[in-house]
C-alpha positions as CSV (number, residue, x, y, z in Angstrom):
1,X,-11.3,-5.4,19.9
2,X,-13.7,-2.8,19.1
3,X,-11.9,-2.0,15.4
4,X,-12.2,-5.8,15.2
5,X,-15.3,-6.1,15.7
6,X,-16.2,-3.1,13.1
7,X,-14.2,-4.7,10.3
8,X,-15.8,-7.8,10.7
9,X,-18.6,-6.0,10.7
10,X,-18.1,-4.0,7.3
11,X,-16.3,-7.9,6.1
12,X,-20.2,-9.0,6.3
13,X,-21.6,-6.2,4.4
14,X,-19.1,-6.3,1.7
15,X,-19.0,-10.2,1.4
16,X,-23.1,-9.3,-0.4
17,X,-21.9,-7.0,-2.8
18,X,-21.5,-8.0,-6.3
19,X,-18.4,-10.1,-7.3
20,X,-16.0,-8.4,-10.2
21,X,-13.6,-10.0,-12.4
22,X,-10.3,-8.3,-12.1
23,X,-6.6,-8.3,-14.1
24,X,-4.3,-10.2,-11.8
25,X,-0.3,-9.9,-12.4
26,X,3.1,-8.5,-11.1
27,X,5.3,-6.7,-13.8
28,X,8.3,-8.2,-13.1
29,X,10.5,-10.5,-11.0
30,X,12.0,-7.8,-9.2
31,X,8.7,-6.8,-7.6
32,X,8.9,-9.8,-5.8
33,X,12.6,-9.5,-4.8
34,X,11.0,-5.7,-3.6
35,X,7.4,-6.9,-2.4
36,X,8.1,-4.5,0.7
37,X,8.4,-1.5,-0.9
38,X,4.5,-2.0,-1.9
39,X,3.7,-2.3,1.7
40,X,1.1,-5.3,1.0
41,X,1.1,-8.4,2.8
42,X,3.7,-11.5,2.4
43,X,2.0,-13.5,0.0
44,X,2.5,-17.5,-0.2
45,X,2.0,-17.4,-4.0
46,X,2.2,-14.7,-5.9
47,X,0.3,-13.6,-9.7
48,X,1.7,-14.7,-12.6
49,X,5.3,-11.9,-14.2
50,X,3.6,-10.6,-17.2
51,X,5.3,-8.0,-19.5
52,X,1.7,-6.6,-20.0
53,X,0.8,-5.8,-16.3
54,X,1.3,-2.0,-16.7
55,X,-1.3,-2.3,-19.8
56,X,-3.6,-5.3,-19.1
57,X,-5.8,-5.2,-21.9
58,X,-3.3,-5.9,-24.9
59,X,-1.9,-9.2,-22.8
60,X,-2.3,-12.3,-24.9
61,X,-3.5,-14.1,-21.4
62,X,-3.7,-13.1,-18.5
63,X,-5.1,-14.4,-14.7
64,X,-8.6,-12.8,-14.1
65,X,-9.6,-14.3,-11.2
66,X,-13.6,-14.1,-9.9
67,X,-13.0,-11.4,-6.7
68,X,-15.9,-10.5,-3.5
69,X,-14.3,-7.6,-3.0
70,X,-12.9,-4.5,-5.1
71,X,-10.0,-4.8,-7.7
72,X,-7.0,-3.2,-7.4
73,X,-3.5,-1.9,-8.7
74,X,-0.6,-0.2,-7.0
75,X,1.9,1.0,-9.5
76,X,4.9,2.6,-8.8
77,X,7.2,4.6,-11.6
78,X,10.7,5.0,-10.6
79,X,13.2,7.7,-11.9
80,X,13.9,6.4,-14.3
81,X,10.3,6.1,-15.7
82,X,10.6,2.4,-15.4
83,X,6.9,0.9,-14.0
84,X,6.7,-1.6,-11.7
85,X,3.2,-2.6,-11.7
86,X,1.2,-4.7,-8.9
87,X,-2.6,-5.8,-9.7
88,X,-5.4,-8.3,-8.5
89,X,-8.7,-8.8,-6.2
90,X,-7.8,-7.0,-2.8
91,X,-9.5,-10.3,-0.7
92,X,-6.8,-12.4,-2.7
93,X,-4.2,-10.2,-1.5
94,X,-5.2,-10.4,2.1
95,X,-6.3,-6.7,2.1
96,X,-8.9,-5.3,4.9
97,X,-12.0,-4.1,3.7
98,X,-12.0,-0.9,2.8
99,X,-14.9,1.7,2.4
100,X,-13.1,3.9,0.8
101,X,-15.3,3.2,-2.5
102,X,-18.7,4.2,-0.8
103,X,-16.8,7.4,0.3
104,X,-15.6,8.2,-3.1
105,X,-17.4,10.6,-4.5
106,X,-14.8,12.6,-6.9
107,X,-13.8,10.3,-8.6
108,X,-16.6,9.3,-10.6
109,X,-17.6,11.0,-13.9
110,X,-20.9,10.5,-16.5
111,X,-18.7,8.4,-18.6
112,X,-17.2,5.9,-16.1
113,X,-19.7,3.5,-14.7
114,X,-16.8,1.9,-12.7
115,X,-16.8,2.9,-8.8
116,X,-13.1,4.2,-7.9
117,X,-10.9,5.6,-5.4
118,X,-7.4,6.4,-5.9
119,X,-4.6,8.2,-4.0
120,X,-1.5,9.3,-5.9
121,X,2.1,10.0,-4.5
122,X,4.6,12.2,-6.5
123,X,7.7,11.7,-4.4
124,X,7.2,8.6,-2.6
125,X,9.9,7.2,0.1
126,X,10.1,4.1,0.4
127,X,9.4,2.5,3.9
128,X,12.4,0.7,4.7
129,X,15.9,1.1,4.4
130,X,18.5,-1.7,2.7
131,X,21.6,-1.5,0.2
132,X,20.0,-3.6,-2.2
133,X,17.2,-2.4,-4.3
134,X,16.3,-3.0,-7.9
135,X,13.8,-0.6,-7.5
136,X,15.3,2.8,-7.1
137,X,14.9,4.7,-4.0
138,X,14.6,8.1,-5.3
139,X,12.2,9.9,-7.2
140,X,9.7,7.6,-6.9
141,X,6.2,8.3,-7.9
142,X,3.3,5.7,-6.6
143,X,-0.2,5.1,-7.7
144,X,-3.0,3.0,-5.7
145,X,-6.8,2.3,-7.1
146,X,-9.6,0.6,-5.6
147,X,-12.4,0.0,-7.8
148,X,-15.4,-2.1,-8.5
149,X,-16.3,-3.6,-12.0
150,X,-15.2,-6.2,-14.3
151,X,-11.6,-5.8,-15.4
152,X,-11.8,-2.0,-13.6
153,X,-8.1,-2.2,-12.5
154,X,-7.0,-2.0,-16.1
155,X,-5.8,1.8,-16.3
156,X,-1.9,2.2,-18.0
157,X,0.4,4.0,-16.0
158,X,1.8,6.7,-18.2
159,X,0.7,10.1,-16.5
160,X,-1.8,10.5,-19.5
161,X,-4.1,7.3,-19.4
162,X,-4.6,8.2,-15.4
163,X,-6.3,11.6,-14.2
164,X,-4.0,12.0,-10.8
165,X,-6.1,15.1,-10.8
166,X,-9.2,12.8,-9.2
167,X,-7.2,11.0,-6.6
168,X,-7.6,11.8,-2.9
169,X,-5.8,15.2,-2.5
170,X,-6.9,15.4,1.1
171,X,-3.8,15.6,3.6
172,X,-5.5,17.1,7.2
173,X,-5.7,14.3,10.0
174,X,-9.0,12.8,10.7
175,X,-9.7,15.5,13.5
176,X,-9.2,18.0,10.8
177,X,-5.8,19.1,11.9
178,X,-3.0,20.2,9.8
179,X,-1.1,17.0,9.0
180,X,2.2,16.8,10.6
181,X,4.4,13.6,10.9
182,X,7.8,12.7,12.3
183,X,10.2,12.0,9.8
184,X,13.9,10.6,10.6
185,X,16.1,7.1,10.0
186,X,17.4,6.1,13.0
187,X,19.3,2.8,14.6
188,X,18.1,3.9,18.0
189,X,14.8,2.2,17.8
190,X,12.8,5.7,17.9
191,X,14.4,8.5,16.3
192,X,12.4,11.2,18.1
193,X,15.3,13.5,18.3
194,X,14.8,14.5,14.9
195,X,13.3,18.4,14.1
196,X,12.7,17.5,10.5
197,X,8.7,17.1,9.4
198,X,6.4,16.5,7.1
199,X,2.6,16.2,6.2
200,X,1.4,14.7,3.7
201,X,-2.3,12.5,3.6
202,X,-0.7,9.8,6.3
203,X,1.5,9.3,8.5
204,X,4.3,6.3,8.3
205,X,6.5,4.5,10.8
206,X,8.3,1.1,9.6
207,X,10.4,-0.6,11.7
208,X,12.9,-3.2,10.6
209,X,14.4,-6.2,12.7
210,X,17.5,-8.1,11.8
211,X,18.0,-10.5,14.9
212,X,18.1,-8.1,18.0
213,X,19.2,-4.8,15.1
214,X,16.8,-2.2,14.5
215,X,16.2,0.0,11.7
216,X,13.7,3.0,12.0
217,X,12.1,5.2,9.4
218,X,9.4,7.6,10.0
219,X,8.2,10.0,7.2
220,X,4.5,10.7,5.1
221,X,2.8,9.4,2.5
222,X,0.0,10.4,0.3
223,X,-0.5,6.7,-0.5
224,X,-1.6,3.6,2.1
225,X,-2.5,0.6,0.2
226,X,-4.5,-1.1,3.1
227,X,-7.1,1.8,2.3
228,X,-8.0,1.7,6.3
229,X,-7.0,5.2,8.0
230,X,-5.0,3.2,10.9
231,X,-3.6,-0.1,10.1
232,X,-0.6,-1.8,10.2
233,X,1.3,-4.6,8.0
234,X,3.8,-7.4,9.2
235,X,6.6,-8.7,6.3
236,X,9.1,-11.4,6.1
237,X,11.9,-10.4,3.5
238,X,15.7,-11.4,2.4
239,X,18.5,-8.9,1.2
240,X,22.1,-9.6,0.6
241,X,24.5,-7.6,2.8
242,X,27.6,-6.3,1.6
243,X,27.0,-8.7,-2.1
244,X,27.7,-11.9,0.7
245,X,25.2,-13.2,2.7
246,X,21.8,-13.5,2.6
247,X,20.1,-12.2,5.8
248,X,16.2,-12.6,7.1
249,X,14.6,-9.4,7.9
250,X,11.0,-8.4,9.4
251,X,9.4,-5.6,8.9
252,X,6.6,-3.5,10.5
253,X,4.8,-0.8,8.5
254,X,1.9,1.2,10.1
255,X,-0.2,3.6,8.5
256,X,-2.1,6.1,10.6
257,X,-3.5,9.8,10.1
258,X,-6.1,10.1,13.3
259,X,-4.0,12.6,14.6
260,X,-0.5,15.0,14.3
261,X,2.7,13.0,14.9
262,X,1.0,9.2,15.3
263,X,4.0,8.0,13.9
264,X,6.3,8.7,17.8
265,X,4.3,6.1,18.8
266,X,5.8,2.3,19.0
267,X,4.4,-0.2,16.5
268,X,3.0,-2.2,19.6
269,X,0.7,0.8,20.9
270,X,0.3,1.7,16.6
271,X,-1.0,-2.0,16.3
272,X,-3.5,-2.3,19.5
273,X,-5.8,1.0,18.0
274,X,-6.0,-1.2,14.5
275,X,-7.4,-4.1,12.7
276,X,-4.1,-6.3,12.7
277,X,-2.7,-8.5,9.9
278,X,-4.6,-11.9,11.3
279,X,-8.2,-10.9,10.1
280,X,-6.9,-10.0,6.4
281,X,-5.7,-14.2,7.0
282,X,-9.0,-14.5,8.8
283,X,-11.0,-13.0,5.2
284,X,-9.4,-14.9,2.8
């Protein structure tokens, strides 16, 4: 109630900030077939596929819808080098409100009068397991900007148009402890038994449901596209099993870094210490 009540809270305080103009598009179809692995919300209607979303300034035309909150891009480069680019106005996209913009403070420079906060993943794993990806599952790398400015979210993806070198490098926990997650697959609804770990900026637990099946994945992340420390994401998806049938999955994806190992918890005790999925419906 209390985290409610704060992100209402910082909802009102944001909603009298200055509106920005921002590139809106998905790259291709197969980021929609793949909307999970971006860990935002199920969207109803999605951006218009444009060819030009990784470089939004040469498209012939393009959406560039009026936004009361920041603009942003999530753009993920696959082995490949293939890029898979996301972008739009975070209150479109059901996002929290974030104020991870009025904590930035590195990330601004004499020449850039945009406000903007990034976090950058060199080997990101994707949150859920399935035999079916367009998108490859290794050697990912994954980039996420918040920013505030007309047309801000416009920055190419090609490791020299983007300084990675003034995203959010932080990994310790909020408490400033040594970050240190879980990280295992498992069909057994928890996977604790696992000794492997990691730390990276967050921590990660997704849990996928298939009727009364269960599929488990805890690892880290350097990259949490909610931009809230603790929150956690609820997706309706489809995946073909076995090249046959066509099977209705949920998913569960929580982000959380307020202290070592926050990913053994459940989802259900993961979801009651965070702002859930309803006020992002509740802000739109």
């Amino acid at each position: 109630m209390w985290s409610l009540l704060a992100a209402l809270t910082i909802s009102l305080v944001s909603s009298s900030q200055g509106a920005n103009y921002c590139h809106s598009c998905i790259s291709d179809k197969s980021v929609i077939s793949q909307w999970y692995l971006f860990g935002l919300p199920t969207q109803s209607t999605f951006p218009k596929i444009d060819q030009y979303c990784n470089d939004p300034p040469t498209a012939p035309s393009q959406d560039k819808p009026k936004c009361d909150g920041p603009c942003f891009s999530i753009l993920i480069k696959d082995k490949n080098s293939v890029i898979y680019a996301v972008r739009g106005c975070s209150q479109n996209f059901g996002l929290p409100v974030s104020n991870r913009l009025s904590q930035s403070t590195t990330n601004n420079n004499n020449n850039n009068k945009n406000d903007i906060y990034c976090e950058y993943d060199a080997h990101f794993k994707r949150p859920v397991v399935s035999d079916q990806n367009e998108i490859s599952s290794a050697g990912n790398e994954m980039y996420f900007e918040l920013c505030n400015g007309d047309f801000c979210n416009s920055n190419k993806y090609s490791g020299a148009n983007i300084d990675i070198s003034k995203c959010n490098s932080n990994t310790t926990m909020s408490n400033n402890a040594a970050s240190e997650c879980y990280e295992c697959d498992g069909t057994d609804y928890n996977c604790k038994s696992s000794k492997t770990r990691c730390g990276k900026r967050y921590c990660l637990k997704s849990e996928v449901s298939i009727g009364k099946m269960y599929s488990i994945r805890k690892t880290c992340t350097n990259v949490n596209p909610y931009g809230v420390d603790e929150y956690c994401g609820e997706y309706d998806y489809s995946f073909v099993a076995g090249g046959m049938s066509t099977l209705d999955a949920k998913m569960k994806t929580c982000y959380c870094r307020d202290k070592q190992y926050c990913n053994g918890a459940s989802v259900v005790t993961i979801l009651f210490a965070v702002v859930v999925p309803v006020l992002a419906t509740l802000m739109r």
